[in-house]
C-alpha positions in Angstrom: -22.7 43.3 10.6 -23.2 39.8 12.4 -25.1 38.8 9.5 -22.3 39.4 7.3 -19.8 38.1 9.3 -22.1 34.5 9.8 -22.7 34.2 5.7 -19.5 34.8 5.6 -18.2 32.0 8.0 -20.6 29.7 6.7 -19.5 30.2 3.2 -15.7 29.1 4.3 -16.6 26.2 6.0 -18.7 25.2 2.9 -15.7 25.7 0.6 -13.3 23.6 3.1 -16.1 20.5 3.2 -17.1 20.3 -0.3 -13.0 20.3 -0.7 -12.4 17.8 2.1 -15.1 15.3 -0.2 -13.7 16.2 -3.8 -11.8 12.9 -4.8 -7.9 13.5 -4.6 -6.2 14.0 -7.6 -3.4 12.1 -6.3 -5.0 8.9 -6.6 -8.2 6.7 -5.7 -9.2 7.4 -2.4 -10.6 11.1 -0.9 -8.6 13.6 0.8 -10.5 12.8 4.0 -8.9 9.3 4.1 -6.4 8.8 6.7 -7.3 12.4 8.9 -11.2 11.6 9.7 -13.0 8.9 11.1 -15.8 6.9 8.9 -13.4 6.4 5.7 -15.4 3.8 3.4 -13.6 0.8 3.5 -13.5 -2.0 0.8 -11.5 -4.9 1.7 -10.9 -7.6 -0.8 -8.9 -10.8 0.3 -7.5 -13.4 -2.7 -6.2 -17.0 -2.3 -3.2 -17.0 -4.2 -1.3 -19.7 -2.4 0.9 -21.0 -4.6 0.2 -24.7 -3.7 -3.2 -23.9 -5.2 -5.0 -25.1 -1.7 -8.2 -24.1 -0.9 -7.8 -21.6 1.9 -10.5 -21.4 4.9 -10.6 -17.5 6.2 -12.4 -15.9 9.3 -12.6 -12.4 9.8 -13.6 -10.4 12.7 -13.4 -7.1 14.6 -14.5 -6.6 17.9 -18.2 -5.9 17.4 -18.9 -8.2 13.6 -17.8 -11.8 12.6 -17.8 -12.1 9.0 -17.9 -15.7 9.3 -15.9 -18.2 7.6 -15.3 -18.6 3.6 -13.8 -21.4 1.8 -11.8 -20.1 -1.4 -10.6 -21.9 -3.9 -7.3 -20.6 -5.6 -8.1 -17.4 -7.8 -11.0 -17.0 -5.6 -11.8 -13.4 -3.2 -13.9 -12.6 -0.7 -14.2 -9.1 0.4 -16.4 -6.8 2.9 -17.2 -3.2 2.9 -16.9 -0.9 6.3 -16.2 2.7 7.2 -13.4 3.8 9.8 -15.4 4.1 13.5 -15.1 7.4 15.3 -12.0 6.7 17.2 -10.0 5.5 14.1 -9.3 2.0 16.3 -10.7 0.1 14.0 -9.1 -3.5 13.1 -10.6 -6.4 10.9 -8.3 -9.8 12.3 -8.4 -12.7 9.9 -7.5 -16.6 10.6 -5.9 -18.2 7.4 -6.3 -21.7 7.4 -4.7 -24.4 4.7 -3.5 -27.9 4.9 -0.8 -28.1 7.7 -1.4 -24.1 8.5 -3.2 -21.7 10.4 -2.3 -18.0 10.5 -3.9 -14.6 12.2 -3.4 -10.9 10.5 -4.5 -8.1 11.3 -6.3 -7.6 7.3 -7.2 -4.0 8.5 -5.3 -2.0 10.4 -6.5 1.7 11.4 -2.8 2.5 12.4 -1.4 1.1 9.2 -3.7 1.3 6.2 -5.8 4.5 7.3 -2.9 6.1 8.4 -1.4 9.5 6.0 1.9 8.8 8.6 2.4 5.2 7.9 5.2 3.7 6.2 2.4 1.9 3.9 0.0 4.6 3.2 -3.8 4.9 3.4 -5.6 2.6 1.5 -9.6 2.9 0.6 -9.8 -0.8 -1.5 -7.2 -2.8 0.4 -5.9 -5.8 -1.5 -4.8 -8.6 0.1 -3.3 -11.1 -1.6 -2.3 -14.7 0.5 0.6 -16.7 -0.1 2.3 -19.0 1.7 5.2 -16.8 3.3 2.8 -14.3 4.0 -0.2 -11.8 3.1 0.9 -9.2 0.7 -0.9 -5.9 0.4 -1.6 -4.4 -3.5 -0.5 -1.0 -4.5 -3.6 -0.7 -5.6 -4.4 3.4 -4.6 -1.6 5.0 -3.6 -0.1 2.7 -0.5 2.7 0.7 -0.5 2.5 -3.0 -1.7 3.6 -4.6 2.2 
C-alpha cells in the first residue's frame, strides 16, 4: 500500500514539473517565469538616441561587471543570466553620451520577473535608450515602460 501511495505521489509531482517547464501558451516566456528563482534571462540593450550619438554603457550587479561597450546608433549589446535563488537580482547600467550620464536599473527582479508588477515578467528584455529615457519593448507579454 506504501508503494502505491509513493508511485502515486511521484507520478503527480512529475505531471506538475513537466507542466511548470511546458512553454506558456500565453506568450514567450515559461510558466515558471515570475514565481521561481533561476528564470533564464536575455537582456538586450539598443542605442536609439535620437541625436544618433554613440552611447558608452556599463552594467553591473553586485557579484559581475559586464564592462563597458561603446554603441554606435542601431547598435545592441546584450547578456544572458538566470534569476538567483532569492529573486533579488538587479543588473544597474551607467548610460553615458555627450553632456550625459544616466544609471537604471536594466533588470529589475521586482519589476521585470515579477507576475504582480504593473510591467509584467519579461524573459528577453528590450531596452531601448533615448534621450528622455530607457524604454522597455513589449516584446513577450510585459508592458512597453
Amino acid at each position: 500500500m506504501t508503494s502505491s501511495k509513493n508511485n502515486h505521489f511521484i507520478l503527480v509531482l512529475s505531471t506538475l514539473l513537466f507542466i511548470l517547464q511546458t512553454p506558456s501558451s500565453l506568450g514567450n516566456h515559461s510558466s515558471t517565469d515570475g514565481f521561481f528563482p533561476w528564470a533564464p534571462k536575455h537582456v538586450v540593450v539598443i542605442n536609439k538616441l535620437t541625436t544618433h550619438a554613440r552611447l558608452i554603457v556599463h552594467c553591473t550587479n553586485e557579484n559581475k561587471d559586464l564592462g563597458i561597450k561603446e554603441l554606435a546608433y542601431g547598435a545592441s549589446f546584450d547578456f544572458r543570466f538566470h534569476v538567483n535563488f532569492r529573486k533579488t537580482t538587479t543588473y544597474t547600467c551607467s548610460f553615458e553620451w555627450p553632456k550625459n550620464k544616466v544609471r537604471f536599473d536594466i533588470f529589475s527582479t521586482y519589476r521585470d520577473d515579477n507576475v504582480f508588477s504593473k510591467v509584467g515578467v519579461c524573459r528577453e528584455c528590450i531596452w531601448y535608450i533615448y534621450e528622455p529615457a530607457p524604454c522597455r519593448a513589449k516584446r513577450d507579454g510585459g508592458a512597453s515602460i
